[in-house]
mmCIF entry with sequence, helices, sheets and N, C-alpha, C, O atoms, coordinates in Angstrom:
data_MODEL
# 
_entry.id   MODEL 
# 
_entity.id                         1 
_entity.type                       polymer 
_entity.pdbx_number_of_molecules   1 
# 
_entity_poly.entity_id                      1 
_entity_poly.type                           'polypeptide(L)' 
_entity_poly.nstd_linkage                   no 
_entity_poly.nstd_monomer                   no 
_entity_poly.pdbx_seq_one_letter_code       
;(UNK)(UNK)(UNK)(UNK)(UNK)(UNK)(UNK)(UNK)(UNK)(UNK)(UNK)(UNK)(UNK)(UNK)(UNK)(UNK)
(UNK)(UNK)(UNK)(UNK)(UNK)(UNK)(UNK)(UNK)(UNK)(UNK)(UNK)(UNK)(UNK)(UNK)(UNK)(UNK)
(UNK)(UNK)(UNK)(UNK)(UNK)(UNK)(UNK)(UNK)(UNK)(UNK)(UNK)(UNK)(UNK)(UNK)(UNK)(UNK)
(UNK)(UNK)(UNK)(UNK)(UNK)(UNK)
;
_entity_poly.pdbx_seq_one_letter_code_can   XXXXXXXXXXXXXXXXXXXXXXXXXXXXXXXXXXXXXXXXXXXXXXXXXXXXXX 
_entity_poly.pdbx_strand_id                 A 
# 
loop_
_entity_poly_seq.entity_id 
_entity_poly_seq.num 
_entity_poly_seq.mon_id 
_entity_poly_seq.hetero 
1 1  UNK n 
1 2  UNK n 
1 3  UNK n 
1 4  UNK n 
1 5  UNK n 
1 6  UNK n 
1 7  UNK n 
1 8  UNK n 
1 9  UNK n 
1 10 UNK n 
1 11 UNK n 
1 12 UNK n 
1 13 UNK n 
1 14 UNK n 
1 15 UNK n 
1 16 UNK n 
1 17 UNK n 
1 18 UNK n 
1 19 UNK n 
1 20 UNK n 
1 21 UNK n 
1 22 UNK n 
1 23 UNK n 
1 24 UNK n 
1 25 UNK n 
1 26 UNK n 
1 27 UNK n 
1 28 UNK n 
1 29 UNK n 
1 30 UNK n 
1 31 UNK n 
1 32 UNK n 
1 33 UNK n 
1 34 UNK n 
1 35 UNK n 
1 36 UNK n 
1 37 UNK n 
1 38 UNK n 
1 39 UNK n 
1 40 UNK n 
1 41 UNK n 
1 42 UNK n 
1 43 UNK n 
1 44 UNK n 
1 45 UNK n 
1 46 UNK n 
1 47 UNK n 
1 48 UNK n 
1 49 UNK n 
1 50 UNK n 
1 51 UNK n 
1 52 UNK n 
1 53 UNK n 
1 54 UNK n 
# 
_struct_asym.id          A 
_struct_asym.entity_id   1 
# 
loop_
_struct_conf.conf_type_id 
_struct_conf.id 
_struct_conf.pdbx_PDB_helix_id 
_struct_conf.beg_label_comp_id 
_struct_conf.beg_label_asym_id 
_struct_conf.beg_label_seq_id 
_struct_conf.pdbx_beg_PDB_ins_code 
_struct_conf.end_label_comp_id 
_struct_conf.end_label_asym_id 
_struct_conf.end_label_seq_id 
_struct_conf.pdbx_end_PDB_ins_code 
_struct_conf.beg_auth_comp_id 
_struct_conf.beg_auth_asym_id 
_struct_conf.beg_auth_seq_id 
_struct_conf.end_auth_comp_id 
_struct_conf.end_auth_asym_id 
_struct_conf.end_auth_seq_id 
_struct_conf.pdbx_PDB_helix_class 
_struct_conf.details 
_struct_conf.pdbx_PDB_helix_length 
HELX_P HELX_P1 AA1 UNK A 3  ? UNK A 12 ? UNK A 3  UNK A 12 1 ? 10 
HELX_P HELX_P2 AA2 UNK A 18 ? UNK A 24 ? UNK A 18 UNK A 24 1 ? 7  
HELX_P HELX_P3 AA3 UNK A 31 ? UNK A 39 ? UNK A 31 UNK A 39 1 ? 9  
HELX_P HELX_P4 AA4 UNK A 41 ? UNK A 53 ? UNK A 41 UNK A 53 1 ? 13 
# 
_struct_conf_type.id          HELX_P 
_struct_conf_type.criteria    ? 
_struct_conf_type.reference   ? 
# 
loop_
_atom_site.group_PDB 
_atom_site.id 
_atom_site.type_symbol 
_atom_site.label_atom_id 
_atom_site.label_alt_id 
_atom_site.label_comp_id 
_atom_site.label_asym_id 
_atom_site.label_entity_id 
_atom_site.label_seq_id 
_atom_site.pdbx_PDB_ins_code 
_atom_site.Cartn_x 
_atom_site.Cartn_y 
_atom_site.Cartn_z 
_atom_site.occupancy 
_atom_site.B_iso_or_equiv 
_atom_site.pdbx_formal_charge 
_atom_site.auth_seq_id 
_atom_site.auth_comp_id 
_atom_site.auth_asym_id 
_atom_site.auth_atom_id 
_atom_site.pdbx_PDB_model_num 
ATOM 1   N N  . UNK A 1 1  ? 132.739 92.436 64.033 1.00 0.00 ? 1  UNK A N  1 
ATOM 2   C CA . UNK A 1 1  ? 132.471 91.084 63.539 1.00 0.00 ? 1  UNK A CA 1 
ATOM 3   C C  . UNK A 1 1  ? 132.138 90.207 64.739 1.00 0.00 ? 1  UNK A C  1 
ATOM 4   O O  . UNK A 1 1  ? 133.059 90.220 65.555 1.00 0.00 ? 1  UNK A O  1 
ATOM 5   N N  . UNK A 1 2  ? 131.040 89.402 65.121 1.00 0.00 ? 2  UNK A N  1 
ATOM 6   C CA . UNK A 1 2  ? 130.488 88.966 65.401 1.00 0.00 ? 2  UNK A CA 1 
ATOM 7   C C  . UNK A 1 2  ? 131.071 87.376 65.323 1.00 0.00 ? 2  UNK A C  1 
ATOM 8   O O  . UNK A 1 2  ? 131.374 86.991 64.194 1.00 0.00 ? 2  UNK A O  1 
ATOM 9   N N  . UNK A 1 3  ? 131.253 86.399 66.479 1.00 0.00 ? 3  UNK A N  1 
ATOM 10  C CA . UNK A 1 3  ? 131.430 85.076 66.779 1.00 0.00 ? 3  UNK A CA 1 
ATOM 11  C C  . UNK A 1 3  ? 131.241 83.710 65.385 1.00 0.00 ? 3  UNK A C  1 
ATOM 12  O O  . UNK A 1 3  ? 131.972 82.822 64.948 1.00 0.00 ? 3  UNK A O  1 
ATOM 13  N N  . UNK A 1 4  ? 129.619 84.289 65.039 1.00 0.00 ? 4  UNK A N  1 
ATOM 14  C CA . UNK A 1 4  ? 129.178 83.817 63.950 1.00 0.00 ? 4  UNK A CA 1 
ATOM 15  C C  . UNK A 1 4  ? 129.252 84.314 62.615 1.00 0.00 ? 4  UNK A C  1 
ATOM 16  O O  . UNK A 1 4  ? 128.673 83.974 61.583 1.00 0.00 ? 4  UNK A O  1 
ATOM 17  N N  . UNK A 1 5  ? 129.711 84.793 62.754 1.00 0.00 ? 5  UNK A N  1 
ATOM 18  C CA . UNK A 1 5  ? 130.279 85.641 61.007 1.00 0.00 ? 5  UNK A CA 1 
ATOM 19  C C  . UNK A 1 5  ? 131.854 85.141 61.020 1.00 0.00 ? 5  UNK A C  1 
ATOM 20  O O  . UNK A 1 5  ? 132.488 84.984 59.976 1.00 0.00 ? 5  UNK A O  1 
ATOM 21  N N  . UNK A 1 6  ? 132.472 84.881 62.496 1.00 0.00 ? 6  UNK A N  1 
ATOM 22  C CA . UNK A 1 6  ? 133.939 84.712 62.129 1.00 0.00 ? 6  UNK A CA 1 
ATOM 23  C C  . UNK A 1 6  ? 133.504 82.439 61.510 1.00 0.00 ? 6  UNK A C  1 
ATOM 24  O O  . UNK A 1 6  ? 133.807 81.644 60.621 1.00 0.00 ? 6  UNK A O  1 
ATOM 25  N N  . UNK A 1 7  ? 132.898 82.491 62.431 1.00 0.00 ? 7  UNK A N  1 
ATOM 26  C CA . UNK A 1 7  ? 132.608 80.870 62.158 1.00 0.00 ? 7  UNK A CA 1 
ATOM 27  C C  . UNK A 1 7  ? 132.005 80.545 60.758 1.00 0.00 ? 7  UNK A C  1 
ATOM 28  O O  . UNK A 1 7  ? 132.486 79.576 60.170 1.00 0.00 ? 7  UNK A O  1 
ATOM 29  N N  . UNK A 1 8  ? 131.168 81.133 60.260 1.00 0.00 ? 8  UNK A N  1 
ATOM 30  C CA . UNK A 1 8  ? 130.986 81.242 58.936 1.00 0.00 ? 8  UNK A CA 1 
ATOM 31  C C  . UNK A 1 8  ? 131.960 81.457 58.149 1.00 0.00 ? 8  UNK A C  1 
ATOM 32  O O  . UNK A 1 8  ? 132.270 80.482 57.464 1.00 0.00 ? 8  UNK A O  1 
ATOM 33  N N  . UNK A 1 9  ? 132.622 82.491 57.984 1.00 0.00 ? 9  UNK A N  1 
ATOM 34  C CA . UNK A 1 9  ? 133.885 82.686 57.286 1.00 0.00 ? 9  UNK A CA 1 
ATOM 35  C C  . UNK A 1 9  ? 135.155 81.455 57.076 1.00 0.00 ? 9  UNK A C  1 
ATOM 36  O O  . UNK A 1 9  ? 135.909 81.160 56.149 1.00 0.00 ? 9  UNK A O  1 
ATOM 37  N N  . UNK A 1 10 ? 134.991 81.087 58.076 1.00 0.00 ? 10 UNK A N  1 
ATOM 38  C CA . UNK A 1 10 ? 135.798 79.628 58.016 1.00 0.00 ? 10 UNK A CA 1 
ATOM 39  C C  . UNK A 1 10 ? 135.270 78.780 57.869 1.00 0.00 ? 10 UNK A C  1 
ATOM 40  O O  . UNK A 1 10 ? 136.002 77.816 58.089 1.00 0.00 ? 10 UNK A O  1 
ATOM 41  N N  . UNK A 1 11 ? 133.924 78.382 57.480 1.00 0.00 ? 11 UNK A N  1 
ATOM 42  C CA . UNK A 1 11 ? 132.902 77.250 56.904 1.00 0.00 ? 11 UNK A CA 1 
ATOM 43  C C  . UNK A 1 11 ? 133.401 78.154 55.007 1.00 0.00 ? 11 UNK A C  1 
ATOM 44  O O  . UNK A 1 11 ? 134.182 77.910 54.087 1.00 0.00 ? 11 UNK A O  1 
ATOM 45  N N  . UNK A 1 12 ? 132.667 78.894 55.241 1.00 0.00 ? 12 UNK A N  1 
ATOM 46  C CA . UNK A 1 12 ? 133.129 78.949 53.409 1.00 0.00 ? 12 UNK A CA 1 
ATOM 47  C C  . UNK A 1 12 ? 134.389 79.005 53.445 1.00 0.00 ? 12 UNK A C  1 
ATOM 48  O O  . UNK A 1 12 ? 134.753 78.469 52.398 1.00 0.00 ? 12 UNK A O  1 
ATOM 49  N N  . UNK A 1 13 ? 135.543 79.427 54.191 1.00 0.00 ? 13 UNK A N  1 
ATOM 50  C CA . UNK A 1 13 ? 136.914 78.943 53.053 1.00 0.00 ? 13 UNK A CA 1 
ATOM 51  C C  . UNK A 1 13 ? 137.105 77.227 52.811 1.00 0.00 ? 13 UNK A C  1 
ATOM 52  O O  . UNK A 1 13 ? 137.500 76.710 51.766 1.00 0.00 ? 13 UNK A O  1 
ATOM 53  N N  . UNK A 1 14 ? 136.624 76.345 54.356 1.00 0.00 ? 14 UNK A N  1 
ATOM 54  C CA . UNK A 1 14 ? 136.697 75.244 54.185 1.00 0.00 ? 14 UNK A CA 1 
ATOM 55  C C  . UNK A 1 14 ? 135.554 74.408 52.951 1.00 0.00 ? 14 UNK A C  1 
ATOM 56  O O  . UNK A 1 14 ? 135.970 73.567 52.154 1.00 0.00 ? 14 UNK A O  1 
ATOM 57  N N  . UNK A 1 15 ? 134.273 74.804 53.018 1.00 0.00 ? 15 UNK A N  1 
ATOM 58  C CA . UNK A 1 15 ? 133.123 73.988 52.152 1.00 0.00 ? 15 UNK A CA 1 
ATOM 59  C C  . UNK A 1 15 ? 132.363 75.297 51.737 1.00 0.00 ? 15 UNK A C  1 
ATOM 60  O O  . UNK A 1 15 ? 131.606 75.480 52.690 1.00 0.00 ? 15 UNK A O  1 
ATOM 61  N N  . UNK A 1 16 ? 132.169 76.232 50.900 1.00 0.00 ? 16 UNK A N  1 
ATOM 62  C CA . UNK A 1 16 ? 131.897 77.614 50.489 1.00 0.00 ? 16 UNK A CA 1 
ATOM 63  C C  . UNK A 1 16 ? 130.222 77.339 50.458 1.00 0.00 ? 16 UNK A C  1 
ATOM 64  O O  . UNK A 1 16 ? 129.408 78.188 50.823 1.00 0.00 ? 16 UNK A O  1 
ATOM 65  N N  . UNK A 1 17 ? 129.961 76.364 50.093 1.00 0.00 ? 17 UNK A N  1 
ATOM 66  C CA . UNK A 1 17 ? 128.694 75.978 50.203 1.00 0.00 ? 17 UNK A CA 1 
ATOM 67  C C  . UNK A 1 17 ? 127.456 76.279 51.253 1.00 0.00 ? 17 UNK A C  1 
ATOM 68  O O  . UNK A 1 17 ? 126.373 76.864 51.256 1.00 0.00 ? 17 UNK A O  1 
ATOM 69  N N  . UNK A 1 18 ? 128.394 75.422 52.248 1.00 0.00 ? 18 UNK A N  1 
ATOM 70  C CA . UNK A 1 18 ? 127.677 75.471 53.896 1.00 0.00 ? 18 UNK A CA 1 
ATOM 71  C C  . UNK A 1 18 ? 127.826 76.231 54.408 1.00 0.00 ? 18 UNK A C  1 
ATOM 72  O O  . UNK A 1 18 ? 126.977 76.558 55.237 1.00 0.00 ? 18 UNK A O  1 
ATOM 73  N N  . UNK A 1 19 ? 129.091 77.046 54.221 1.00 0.00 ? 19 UNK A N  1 
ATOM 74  C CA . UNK A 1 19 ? 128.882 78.967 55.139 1.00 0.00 ? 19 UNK A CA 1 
ATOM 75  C C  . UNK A 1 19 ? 127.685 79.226 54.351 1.00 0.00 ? 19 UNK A C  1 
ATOM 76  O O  . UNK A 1 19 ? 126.713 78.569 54.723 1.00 0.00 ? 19 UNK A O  1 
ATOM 77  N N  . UNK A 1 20 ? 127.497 79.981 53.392 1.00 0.00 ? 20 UNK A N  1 
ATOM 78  C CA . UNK A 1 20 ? 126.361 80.479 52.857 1.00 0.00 ? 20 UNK A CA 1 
ATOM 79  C C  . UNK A 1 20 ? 125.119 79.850 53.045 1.00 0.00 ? 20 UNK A C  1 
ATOM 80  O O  . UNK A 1 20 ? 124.205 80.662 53.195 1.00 0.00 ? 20 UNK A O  1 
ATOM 81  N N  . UNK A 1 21 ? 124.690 78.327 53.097 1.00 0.00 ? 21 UNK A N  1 
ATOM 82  C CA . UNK A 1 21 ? 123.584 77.833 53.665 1.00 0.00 ? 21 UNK A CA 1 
ATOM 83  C C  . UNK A 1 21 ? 123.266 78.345 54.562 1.00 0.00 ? 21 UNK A C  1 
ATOM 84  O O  . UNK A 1 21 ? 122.256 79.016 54.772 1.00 0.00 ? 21 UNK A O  1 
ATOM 85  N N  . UNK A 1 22 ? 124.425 77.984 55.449 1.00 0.00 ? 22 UNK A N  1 
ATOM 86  C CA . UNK A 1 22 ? 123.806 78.430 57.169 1.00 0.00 ? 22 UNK A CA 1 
ATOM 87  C C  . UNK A 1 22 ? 123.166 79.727 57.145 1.00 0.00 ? 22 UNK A C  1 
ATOM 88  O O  . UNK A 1 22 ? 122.044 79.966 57.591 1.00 0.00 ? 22 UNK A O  1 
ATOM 89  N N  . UNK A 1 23 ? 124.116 80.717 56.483 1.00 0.00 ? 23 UNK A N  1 
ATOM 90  C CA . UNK A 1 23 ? 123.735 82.162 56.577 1.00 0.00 ? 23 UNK A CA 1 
ATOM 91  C C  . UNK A 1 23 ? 122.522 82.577 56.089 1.00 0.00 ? 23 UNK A C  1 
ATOM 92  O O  . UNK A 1 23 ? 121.897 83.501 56.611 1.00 0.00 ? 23 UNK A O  1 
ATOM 93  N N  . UNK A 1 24 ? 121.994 81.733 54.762 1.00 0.00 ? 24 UNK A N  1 
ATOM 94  C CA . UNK A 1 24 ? 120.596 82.027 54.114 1.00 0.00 ? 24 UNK A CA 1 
ATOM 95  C C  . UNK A 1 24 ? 120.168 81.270 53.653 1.00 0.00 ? 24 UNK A C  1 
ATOM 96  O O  . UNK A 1 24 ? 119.305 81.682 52.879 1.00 0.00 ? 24 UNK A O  1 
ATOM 97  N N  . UNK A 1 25 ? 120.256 80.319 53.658 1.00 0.00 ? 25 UNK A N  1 
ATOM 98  C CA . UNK A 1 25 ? 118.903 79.226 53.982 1.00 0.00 ? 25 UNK A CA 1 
ATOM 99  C C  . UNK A 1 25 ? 119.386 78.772 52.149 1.00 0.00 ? 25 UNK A C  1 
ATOM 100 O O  . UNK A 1 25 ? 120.406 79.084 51.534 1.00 0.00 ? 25 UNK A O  1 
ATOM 101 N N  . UNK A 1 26 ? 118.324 78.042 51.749 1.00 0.00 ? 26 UNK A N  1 
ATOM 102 C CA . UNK A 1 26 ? 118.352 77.521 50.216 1.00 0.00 ? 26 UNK A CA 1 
ATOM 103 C C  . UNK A 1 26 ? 117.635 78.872 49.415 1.00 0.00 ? 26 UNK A C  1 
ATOM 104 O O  . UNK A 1 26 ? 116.510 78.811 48.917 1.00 0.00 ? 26 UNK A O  1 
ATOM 105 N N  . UNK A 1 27 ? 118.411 79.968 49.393 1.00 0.00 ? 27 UNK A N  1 
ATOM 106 C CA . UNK A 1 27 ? 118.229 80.882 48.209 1.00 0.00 ? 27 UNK A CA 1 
ATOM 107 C C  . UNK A 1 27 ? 118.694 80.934 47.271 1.00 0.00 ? 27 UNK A C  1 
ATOM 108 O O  . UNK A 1 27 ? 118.755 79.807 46.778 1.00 0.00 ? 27 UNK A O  1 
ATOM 109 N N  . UNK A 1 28 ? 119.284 81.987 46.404 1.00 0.00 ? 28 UNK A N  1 
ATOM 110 C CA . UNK A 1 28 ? 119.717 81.912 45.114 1.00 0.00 ? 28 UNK A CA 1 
ATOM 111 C C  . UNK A 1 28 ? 121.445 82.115 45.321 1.00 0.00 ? 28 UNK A C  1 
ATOM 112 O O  . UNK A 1 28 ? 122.389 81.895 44.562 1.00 0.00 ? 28 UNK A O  1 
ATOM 113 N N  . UNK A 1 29 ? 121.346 82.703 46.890 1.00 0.00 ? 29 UNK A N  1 
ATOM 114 C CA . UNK A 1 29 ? 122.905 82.931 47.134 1.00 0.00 ? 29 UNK A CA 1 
ATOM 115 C C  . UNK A 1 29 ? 123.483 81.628 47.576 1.00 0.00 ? 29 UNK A C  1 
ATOM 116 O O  . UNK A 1 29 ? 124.620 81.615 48.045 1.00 0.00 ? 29 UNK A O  1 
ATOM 117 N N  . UNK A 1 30 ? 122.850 80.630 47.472 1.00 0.00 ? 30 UNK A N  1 
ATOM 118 C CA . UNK A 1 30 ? 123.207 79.183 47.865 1.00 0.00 ? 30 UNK A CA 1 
ATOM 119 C C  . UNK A 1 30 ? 123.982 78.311 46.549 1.00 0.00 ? 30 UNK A C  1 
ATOM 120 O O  . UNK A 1 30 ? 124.972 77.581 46.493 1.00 0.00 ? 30 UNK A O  1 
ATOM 121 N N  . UNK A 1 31 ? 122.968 78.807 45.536 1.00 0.00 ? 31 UNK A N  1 
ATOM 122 C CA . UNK A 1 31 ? 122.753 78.212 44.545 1.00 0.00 ? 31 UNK A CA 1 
ATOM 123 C C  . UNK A 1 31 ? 124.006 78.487 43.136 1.00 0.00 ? 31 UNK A C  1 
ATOM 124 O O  . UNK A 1 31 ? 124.583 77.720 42.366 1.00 0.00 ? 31 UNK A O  1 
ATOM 125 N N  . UNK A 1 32 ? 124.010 80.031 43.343 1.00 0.00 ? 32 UNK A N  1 
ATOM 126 C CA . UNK A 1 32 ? 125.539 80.545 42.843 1.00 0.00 ? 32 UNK A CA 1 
ATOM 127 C C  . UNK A 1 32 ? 126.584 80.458 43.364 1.00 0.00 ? 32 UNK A C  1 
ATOM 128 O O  . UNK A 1 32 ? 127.688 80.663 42.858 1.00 0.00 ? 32 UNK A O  1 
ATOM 129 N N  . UNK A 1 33 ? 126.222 80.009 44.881 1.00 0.00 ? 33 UNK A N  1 
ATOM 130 C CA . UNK A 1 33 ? 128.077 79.823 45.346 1.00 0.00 ? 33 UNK A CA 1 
ATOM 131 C C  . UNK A 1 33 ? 128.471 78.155 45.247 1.00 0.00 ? 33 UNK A C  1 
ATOM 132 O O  . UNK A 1 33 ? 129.621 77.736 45.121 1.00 0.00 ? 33 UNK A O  1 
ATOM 133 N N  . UNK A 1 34 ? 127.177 77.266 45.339 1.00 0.00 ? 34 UNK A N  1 
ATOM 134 C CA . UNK A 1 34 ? 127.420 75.801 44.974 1.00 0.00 ? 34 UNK A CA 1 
ATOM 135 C C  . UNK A 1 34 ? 127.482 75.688 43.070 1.00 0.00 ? 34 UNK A C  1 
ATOM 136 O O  . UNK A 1 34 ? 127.975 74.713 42.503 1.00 0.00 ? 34 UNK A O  1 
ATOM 137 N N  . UNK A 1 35 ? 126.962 76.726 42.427 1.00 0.00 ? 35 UNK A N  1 
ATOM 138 C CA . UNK A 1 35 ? 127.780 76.264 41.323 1.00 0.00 ? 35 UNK A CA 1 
ATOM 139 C C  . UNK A 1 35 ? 129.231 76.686 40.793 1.00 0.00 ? 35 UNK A C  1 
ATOM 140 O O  . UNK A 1 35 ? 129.944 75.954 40.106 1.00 0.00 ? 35 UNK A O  1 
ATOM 141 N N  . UNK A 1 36 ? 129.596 78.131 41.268 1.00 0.00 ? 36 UNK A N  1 
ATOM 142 C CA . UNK A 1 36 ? 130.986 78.740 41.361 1.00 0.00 ? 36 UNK A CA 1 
ATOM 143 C C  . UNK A 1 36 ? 131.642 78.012 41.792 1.00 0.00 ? 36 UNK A C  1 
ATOM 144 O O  . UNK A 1 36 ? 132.762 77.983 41.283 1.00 0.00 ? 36 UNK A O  1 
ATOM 145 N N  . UNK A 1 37 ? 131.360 76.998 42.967 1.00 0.00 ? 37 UNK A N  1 
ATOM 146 C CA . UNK A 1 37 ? 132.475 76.435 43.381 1.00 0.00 ? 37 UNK A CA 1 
ATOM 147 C C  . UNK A 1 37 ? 132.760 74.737 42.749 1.00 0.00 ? 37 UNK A C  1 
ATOM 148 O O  . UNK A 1 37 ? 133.769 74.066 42.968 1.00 0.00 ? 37 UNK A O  1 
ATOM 149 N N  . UNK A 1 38 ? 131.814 74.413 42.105 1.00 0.00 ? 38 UNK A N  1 
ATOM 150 C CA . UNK A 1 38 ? 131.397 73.515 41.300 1.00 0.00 ? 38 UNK A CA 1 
ATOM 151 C C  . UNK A 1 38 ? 132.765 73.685 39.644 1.00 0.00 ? 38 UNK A C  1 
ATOM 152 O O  . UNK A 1 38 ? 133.327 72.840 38.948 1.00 0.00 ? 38 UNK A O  1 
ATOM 153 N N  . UNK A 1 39 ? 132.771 75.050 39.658 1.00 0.00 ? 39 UNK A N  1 
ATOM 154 C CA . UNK A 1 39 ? 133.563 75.450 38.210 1.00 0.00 ? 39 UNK A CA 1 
ATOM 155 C C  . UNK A 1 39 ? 134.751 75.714 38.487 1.00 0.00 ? 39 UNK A C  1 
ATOM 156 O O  . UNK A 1 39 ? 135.681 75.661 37.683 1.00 0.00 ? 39 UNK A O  1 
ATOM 157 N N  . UNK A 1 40 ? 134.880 76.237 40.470 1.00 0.00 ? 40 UNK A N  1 
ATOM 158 C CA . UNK A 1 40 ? 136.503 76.462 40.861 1.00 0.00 ? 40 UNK A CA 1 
ATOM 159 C C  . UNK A 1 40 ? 136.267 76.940 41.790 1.00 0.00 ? 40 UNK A C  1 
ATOM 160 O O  . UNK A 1 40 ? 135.676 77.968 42.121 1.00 0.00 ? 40 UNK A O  1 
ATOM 161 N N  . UNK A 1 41 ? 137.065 75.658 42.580 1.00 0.00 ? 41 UNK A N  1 
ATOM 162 C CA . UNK A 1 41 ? 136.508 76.000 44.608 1.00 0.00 ? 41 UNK A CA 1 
ATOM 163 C C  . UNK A 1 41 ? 137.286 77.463 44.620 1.00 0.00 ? 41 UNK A C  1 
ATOM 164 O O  . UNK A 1 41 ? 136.485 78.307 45.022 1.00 0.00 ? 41 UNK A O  1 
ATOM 165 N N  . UNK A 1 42 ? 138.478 78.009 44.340 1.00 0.00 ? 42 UNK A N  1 
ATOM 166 C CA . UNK A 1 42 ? 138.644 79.657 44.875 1.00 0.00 ? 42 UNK A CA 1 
ATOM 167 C C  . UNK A 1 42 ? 137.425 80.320 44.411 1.00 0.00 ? 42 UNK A C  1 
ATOM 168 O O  . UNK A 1 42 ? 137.061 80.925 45.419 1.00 0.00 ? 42 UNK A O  1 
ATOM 169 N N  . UNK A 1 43 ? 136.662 80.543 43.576 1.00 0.00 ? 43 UNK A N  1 
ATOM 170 C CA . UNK A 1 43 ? 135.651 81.568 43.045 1.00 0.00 ? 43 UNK A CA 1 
ATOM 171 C C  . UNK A 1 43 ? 134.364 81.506 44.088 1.00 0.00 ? 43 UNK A C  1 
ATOM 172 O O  . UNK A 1 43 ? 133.797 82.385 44.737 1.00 0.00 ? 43 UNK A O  1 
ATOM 173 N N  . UNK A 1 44 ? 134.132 79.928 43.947 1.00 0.00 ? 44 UNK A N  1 
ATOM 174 C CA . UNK A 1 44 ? 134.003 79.718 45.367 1.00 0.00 ? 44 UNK A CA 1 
ATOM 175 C C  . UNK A 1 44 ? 133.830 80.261 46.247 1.00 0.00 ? 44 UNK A C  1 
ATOM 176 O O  . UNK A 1 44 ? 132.829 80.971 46.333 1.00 0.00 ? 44 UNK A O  1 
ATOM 177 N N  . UNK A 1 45 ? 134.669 80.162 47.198 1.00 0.00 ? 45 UNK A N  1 
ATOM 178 C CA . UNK A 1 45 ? 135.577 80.670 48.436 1.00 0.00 ? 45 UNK A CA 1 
ATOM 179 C C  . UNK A 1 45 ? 135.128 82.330 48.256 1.00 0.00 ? 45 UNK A C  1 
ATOM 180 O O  . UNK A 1 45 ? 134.422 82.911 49.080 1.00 0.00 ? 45 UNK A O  1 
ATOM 181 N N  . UNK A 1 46 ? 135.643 82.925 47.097 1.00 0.00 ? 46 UNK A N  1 
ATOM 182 C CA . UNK A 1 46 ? 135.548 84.331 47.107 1.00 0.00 ? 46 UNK A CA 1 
ATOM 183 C C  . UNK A 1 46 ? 133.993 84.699 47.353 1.00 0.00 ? 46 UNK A C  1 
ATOM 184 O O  . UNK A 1 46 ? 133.563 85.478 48.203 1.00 0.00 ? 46 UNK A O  1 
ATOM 185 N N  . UNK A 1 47 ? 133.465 84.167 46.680 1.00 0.00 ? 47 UNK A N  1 
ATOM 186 C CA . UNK A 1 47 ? 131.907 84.618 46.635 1.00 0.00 ? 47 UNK A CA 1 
ATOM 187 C C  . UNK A 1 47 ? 131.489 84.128 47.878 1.00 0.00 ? 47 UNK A C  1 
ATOM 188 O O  . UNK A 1 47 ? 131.648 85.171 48.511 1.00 0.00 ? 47 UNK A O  1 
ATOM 189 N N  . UNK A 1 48 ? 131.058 83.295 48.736 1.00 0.00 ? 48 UNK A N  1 
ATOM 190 C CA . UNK A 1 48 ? 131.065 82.837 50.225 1.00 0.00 ? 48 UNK A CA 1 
ATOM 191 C C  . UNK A 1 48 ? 131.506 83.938 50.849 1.00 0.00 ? 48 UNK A C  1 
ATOM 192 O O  . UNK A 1 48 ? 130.635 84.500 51.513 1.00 0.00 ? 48 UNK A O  1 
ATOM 193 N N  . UNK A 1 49 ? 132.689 84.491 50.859 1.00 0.00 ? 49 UNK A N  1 
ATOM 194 C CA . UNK A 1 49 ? 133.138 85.610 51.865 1.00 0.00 ? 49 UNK A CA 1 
ATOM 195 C C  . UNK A 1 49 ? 132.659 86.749 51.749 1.00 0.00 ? 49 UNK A C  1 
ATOM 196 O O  . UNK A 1 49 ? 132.401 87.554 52.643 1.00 0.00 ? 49 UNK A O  1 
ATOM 197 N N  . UNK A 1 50 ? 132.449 86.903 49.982 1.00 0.00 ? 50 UNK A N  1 
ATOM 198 C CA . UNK A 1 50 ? 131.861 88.588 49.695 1.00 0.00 ? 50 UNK A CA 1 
ATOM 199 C C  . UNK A 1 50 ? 130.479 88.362 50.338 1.00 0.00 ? 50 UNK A C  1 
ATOM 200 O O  . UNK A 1 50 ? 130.171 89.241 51.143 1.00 0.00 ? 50 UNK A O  1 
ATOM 201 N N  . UNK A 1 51 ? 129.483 87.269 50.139 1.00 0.00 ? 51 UNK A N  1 
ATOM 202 C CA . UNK A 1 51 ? 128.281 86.963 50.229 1.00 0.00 ? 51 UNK A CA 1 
ATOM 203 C C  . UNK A 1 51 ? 127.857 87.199 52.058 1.00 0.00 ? 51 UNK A C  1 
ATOM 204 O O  . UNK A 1 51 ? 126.985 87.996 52.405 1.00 0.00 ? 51 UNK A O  1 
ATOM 205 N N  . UNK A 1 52 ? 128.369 86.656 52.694 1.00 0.00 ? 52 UNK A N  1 
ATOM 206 C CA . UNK A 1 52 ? 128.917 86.595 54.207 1.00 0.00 ? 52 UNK A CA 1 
ATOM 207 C C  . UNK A 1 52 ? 128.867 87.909 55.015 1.00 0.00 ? 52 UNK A C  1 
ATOM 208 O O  . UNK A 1 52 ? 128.127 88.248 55.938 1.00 0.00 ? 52 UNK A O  1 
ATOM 209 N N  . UNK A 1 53 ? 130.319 88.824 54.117 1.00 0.00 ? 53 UNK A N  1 
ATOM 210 C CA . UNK A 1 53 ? 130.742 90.057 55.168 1.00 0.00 ? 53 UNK A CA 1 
ATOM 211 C C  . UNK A 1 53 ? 129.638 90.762 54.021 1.00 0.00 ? 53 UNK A C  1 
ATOM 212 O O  . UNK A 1 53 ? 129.408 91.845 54.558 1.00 0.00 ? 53 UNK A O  1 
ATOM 213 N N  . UNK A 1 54 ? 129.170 90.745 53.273 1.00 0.00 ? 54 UNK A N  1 
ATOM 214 C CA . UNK A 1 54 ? 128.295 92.099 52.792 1.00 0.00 ? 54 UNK A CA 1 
ATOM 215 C C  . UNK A 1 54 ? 127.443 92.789 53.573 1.00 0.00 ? 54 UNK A C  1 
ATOM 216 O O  . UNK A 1 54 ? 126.849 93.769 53.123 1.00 0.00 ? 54 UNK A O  1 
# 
């Protein structure tokens, strides 16, 4: 694991949103983790991390 994967990882537990931005730009993996977390910041959170370390 890599500097920036650990810094990401702690952007999505804090704002699940902006880890995944950073990581890929305005795709669709942006778009499902800002509405997951929209319905329940843990689901959130989870999807950010799976999305991240995959």
């Amino acid at each position: 694991m890599t500097t920036a994967t650990f810094v990401d990882i702690i952007l999505a537990i804090l704002l699940p949103p902006l880890g995944v931005f950073l990581r890929f730009g305005c795709e669709i993996e942006f778009w499902i983790c800002l509405l997951l977390t929209l319905f329940g910041y843990l689901p959130g959170i989870l999807y950010a991390i799976y999305v991240i370390t995959k």
